[in-house]
PQR file with spaces between the fields and no chain letter, atoms N, CA, C, O and H, PARSE charges and radii, in Angstrom:
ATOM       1  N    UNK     1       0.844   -1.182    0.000 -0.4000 1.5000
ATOM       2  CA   UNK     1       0.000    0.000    0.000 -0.0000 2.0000
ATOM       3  C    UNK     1       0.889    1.246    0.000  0.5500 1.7000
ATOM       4  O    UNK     1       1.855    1.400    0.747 -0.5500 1.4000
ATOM       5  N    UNK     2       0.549    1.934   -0.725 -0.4000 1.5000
ATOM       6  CA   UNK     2       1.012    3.502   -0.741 -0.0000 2.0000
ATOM       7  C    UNK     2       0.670    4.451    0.232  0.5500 1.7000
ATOM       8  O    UNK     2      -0.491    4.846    0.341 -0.5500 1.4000
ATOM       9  H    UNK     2      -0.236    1.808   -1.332  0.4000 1.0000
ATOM      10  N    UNK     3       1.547    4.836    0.925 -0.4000 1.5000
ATOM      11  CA   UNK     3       1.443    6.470    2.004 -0.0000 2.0000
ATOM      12  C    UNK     3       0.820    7.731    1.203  0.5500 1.7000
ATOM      13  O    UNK     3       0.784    7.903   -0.015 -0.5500 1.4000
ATOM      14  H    UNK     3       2.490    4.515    0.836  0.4000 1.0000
ATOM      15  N    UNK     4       0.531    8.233    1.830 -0.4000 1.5000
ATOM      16  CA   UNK     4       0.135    9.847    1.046 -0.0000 2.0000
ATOM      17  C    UNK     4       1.384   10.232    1.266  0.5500 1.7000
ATOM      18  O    UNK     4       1.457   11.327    1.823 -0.5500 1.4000
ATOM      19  H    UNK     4       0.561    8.094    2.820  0.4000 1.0000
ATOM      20  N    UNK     5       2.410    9.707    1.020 -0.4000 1.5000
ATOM      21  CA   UNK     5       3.971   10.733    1.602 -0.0000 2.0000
ATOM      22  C    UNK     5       4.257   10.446    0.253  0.5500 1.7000
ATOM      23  O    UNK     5       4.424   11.290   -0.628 -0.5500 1.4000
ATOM      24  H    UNK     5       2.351    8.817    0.568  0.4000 1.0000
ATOM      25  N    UNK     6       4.319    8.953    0.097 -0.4000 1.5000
ATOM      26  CA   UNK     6       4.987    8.604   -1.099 -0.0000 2.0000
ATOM      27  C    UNK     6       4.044    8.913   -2.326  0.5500 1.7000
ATOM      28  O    UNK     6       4.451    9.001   -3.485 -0.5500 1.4000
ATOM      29  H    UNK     6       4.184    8.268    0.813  0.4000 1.0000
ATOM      30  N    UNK     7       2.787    9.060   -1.942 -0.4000 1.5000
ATOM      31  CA   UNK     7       1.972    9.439   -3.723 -0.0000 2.0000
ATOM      32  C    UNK     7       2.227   10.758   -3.770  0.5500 1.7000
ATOM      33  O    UNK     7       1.949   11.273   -4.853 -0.5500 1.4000
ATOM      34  H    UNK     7       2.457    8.989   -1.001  0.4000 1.0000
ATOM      35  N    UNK     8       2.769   11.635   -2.756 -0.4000 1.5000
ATOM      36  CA   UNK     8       2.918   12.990   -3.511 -0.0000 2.0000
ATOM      37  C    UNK     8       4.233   13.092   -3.726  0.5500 1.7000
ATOM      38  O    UNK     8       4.758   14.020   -4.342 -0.5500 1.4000
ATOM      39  H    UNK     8       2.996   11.216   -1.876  0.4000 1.0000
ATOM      40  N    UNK     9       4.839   12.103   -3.208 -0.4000 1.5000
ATOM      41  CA   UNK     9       6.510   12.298   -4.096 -0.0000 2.0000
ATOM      42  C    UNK     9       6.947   11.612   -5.287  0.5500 1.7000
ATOM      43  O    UNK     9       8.050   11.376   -5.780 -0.5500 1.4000
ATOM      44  H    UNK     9       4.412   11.349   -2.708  0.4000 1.0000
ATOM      45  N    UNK    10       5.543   11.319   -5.657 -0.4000 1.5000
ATOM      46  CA   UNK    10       5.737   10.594   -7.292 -0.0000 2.0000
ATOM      47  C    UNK    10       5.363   11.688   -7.886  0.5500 1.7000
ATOM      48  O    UNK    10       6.086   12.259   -8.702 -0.5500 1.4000
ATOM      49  H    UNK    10       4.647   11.511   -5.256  0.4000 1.0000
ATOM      50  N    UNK    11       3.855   12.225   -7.451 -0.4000 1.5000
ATOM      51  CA   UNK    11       3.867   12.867   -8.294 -0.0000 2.0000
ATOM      52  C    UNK    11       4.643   14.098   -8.326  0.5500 1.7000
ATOM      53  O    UNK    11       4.566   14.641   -9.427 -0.5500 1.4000
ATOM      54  H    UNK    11       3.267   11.761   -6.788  0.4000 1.0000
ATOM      55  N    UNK    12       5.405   14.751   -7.433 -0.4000 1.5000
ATOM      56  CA   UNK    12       6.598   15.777   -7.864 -0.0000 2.0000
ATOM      57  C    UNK    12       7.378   15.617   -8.208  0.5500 1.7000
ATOM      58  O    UNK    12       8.130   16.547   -8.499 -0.5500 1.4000
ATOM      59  H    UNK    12       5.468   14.310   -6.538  0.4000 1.0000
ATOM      60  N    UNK    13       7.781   14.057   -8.443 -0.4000 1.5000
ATOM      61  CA   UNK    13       8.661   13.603   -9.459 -0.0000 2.0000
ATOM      62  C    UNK    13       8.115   13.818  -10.358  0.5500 1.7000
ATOM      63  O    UNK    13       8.495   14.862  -10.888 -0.5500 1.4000
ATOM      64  H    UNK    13       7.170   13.301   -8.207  0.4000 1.0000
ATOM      65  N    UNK    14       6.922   13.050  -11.124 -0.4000 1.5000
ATOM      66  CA   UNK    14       6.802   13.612  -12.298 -0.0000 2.0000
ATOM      67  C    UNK    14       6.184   15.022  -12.971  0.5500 1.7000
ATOM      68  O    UNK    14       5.792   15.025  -14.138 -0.5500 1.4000
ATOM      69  H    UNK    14       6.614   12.202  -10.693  0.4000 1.0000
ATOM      70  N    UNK    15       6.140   16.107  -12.203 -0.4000 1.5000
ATOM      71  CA   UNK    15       5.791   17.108  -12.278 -0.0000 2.0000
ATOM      72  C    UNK    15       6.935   17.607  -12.657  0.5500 1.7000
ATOM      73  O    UNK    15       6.779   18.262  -13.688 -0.5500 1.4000
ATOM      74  H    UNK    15       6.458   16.105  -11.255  0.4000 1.0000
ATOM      75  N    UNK    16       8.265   17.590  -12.203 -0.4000 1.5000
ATOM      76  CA   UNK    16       9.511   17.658  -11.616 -0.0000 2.0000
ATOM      77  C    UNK    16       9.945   17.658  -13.507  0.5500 1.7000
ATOM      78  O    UNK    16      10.460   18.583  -14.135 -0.5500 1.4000
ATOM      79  H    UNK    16       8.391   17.058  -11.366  0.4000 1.0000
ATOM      80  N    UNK    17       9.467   16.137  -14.086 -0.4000 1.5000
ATOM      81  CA   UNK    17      10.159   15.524  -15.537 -0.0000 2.0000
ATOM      82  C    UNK    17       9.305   16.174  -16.415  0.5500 1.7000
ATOM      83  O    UNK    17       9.725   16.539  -17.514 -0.5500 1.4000
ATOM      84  H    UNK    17       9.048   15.385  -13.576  0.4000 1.0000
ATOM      85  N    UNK    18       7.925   16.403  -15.999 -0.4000 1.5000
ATOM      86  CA   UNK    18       7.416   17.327  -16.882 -0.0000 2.0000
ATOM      87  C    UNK    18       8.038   18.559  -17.795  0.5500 1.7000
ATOM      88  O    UNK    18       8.238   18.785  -18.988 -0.5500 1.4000
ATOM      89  H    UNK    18       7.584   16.107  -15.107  0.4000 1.0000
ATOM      90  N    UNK    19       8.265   19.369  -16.235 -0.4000 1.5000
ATOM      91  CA   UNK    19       8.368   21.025  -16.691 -0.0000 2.0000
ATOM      92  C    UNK    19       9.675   20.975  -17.567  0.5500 1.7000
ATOM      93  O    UNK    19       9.867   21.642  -18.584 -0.5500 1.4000
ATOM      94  H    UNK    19       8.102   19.186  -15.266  0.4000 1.0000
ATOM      95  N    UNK    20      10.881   19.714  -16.774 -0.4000 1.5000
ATOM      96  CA   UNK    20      11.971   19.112  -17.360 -0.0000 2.0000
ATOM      97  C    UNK    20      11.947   19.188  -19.479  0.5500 1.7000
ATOM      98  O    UNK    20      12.622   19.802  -20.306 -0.5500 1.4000
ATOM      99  H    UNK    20      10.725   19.172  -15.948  0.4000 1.0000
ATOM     100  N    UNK    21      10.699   18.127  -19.570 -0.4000 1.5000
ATOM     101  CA   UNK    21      10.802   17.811  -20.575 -0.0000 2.0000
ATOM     102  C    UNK    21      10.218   18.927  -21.566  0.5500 1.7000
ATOM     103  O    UNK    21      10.580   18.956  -22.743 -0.5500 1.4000
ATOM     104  H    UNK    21      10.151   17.628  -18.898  0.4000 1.0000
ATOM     105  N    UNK    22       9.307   19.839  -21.045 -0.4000 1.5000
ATOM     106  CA   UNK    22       9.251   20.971  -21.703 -0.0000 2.0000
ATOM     107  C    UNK    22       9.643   22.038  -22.051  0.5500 1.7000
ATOM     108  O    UNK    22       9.225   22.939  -22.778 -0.5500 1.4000
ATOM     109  H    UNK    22       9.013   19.816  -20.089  0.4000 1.0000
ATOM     110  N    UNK    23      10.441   21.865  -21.500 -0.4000 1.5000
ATOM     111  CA   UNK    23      12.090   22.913  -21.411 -0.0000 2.0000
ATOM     112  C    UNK    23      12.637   22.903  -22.522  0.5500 1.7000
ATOM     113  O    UNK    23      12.960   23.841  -23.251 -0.5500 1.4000
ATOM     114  H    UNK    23      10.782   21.133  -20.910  0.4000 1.0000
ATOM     115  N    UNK    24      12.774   21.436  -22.687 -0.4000 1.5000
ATOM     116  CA   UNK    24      13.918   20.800  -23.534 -0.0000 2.0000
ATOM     117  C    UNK    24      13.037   20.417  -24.940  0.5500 1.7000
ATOM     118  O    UNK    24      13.691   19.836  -25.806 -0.5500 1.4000
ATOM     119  H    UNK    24      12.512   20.675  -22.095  0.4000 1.0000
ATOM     120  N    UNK    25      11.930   20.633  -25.169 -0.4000 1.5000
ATOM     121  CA   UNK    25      11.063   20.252  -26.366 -0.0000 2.0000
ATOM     122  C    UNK    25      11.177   21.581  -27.101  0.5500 1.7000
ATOM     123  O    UNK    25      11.524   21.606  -28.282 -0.5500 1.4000
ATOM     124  H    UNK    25      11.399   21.105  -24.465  0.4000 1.0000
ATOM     125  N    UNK    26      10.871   22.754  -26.373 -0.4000 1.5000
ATOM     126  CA   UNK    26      10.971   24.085  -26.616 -0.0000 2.0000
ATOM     127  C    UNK    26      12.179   24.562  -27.299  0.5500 1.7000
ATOM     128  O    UNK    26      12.335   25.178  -28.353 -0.5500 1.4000
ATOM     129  H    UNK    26      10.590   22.733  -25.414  0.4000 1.0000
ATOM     130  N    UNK    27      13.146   24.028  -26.246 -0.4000 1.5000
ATOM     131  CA   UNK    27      14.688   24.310  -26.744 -0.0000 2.0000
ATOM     132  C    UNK    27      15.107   23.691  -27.932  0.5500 1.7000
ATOM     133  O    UNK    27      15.871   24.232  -28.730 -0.5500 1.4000
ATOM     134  H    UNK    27      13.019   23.528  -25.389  0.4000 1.0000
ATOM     135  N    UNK    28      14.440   22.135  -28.123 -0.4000 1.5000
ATOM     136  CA   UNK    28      15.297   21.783  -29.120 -0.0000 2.0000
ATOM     137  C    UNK    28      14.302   21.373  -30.687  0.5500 1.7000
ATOM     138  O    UNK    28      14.794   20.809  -31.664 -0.5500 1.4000
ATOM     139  H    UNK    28      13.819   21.695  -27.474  0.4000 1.0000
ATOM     140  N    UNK    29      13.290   21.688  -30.610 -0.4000 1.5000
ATOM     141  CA   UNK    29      12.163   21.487  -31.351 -0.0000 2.0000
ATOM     142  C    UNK    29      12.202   22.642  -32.384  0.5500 1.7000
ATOM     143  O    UNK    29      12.139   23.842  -32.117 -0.5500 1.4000
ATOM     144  H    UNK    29      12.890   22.146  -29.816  0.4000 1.0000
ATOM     145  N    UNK    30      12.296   22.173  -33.396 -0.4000 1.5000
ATOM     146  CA   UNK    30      11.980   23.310  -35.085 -0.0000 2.0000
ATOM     147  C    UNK    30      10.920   23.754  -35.126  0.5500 1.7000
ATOM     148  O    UNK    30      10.073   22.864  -35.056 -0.5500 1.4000
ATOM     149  H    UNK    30      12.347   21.198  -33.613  0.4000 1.0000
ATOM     150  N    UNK    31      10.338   25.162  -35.245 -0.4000 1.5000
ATOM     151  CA   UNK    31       9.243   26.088  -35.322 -0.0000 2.0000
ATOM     152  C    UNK    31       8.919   25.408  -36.623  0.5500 1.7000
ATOM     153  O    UNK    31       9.711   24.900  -37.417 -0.5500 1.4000
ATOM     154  H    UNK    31      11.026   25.886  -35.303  0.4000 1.0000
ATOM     155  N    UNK    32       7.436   25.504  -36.706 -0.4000 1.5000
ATOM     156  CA   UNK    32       6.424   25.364  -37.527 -0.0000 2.0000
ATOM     157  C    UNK    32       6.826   26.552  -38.517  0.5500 1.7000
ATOM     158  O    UNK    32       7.276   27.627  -38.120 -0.5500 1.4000
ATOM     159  H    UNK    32       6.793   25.917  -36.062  0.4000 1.0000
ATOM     160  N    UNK    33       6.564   26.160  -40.115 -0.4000 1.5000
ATOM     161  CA   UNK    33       6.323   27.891  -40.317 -0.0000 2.0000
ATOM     162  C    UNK    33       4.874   27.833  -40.579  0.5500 1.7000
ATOM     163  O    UNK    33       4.149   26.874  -40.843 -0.5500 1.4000
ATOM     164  H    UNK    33       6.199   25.287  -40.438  0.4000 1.0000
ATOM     165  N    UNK    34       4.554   29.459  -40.403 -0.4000 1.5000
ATOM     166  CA   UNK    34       3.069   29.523  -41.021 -0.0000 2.0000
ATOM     167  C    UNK    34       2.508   29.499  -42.045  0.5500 1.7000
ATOM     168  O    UNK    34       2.956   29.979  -43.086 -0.5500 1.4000
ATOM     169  H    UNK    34       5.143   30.238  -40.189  0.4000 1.0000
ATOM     170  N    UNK    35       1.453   28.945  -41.921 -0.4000 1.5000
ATOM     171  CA   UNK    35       0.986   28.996  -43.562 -0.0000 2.0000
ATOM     172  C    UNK    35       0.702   30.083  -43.876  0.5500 1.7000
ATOM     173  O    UNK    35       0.541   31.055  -43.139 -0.5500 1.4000
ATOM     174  H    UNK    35       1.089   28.555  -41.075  0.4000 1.0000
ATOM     175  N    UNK    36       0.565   29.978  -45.648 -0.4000 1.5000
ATOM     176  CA   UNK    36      -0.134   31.463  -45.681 -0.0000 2.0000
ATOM     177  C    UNK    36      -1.647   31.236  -46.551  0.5500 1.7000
ATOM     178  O    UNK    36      -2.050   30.474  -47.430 -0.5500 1.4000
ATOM     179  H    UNK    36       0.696   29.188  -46.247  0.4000 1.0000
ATOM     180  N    UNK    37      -2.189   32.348  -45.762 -0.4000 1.5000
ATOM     181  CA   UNK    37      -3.329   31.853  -46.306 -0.0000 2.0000
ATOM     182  C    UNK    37      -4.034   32.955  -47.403  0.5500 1.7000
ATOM     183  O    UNK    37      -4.290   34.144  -47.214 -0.5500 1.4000
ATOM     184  H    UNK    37      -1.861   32.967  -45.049  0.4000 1.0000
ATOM     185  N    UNK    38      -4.217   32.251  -48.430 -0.4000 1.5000
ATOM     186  CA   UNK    38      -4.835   32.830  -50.105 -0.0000 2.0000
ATOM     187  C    UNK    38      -6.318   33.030  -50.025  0.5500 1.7000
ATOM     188  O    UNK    38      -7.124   32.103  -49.954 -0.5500 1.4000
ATOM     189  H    UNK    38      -4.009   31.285  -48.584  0.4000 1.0000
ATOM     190  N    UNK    39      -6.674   34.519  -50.045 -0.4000 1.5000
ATOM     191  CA   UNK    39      -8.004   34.785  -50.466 -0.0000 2.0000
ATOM     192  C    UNK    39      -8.198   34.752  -51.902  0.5500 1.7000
ATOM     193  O    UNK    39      -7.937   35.587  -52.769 -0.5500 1.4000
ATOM     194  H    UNK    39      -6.019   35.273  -50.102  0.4000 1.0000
ATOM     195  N    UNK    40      -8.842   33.313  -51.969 -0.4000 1.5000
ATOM     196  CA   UNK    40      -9.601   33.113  -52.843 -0.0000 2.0000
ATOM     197  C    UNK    40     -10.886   32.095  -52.411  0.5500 1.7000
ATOM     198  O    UNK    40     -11.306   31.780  -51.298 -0.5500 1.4000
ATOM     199  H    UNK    40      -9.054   32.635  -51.265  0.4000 1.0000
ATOM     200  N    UNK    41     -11.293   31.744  -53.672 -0.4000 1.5000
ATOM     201  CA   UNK    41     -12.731   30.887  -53.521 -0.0000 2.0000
ATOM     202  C    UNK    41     -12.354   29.268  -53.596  0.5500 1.7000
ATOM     203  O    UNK    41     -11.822   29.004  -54.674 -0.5500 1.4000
ATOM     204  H    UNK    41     -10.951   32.000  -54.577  0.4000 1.0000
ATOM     205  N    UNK    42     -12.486   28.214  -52.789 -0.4000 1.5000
ATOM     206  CA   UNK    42     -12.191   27.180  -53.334 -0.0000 2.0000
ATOM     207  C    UNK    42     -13.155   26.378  -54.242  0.5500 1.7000
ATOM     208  O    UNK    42     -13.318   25.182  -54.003 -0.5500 1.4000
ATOM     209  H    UNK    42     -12.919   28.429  -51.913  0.4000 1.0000
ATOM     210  N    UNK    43     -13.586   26.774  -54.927 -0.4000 1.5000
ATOM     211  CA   UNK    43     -14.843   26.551  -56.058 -0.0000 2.0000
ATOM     212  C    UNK    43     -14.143   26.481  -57.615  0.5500 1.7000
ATOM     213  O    UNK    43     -13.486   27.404  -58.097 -0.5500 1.4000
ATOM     214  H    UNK    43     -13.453   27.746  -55.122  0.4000 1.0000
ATOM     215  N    UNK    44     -14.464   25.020  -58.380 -0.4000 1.5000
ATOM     216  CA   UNK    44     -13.971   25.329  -59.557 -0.0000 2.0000
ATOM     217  C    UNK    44     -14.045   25.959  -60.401  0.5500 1.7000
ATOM     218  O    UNK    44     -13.238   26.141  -61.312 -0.5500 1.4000
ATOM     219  H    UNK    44     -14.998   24.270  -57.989  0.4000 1.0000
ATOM     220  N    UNK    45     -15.338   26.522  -60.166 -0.4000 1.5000
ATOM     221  CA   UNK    45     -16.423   27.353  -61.213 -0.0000 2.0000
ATOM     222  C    UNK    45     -15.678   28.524  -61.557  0.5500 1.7000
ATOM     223  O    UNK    45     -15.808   28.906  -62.720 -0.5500 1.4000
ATOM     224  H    UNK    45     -15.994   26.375  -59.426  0.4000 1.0000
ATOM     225  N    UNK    46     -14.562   29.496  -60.436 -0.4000 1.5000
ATOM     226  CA   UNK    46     -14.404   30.406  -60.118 -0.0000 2.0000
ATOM     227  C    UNK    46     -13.427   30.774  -61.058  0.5500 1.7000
ATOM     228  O    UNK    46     -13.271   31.906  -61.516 -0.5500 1.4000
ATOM     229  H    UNK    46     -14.456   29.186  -59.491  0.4000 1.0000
ATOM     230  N    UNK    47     -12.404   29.197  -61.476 -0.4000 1.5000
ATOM     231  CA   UNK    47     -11.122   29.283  -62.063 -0.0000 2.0000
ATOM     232  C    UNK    47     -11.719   29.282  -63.720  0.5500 1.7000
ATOM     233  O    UNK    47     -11.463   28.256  -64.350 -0.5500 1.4000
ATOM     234  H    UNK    47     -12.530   28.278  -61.104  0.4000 1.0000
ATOM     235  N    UNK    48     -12.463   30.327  -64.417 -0.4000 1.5000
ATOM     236  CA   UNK    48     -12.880   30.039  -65.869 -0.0000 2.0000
ATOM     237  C    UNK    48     -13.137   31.734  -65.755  0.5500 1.7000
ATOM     238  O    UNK    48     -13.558   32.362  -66.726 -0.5500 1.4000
ATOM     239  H    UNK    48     -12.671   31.160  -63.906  0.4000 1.0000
């Protein structure tokens, strides 16, 4: 059986690997670029 000592020191462990791993996703992760977006109609009719 689990303590309430030890279920909250799991979970600040993994709270702990969380913020960890988002750090490091941020840091090492390639930006999206944006699309760009074309005003037009997507209708074939339009292209005649």
């Amino acid at each position: 059986m689990f303590t309430e000592d030890k279920v909250t020191e799991i979970f600040c462990m993994a709270d702990d690997f969380c913020k960890f791993f988002d750090s490091m996703m941020a840091k090492y992760t390639i930006p999206t670029p944006k699309k760009h977006k074309y005003h037009r109609s997507g209708t074939f009719q339009d292209w005649y």
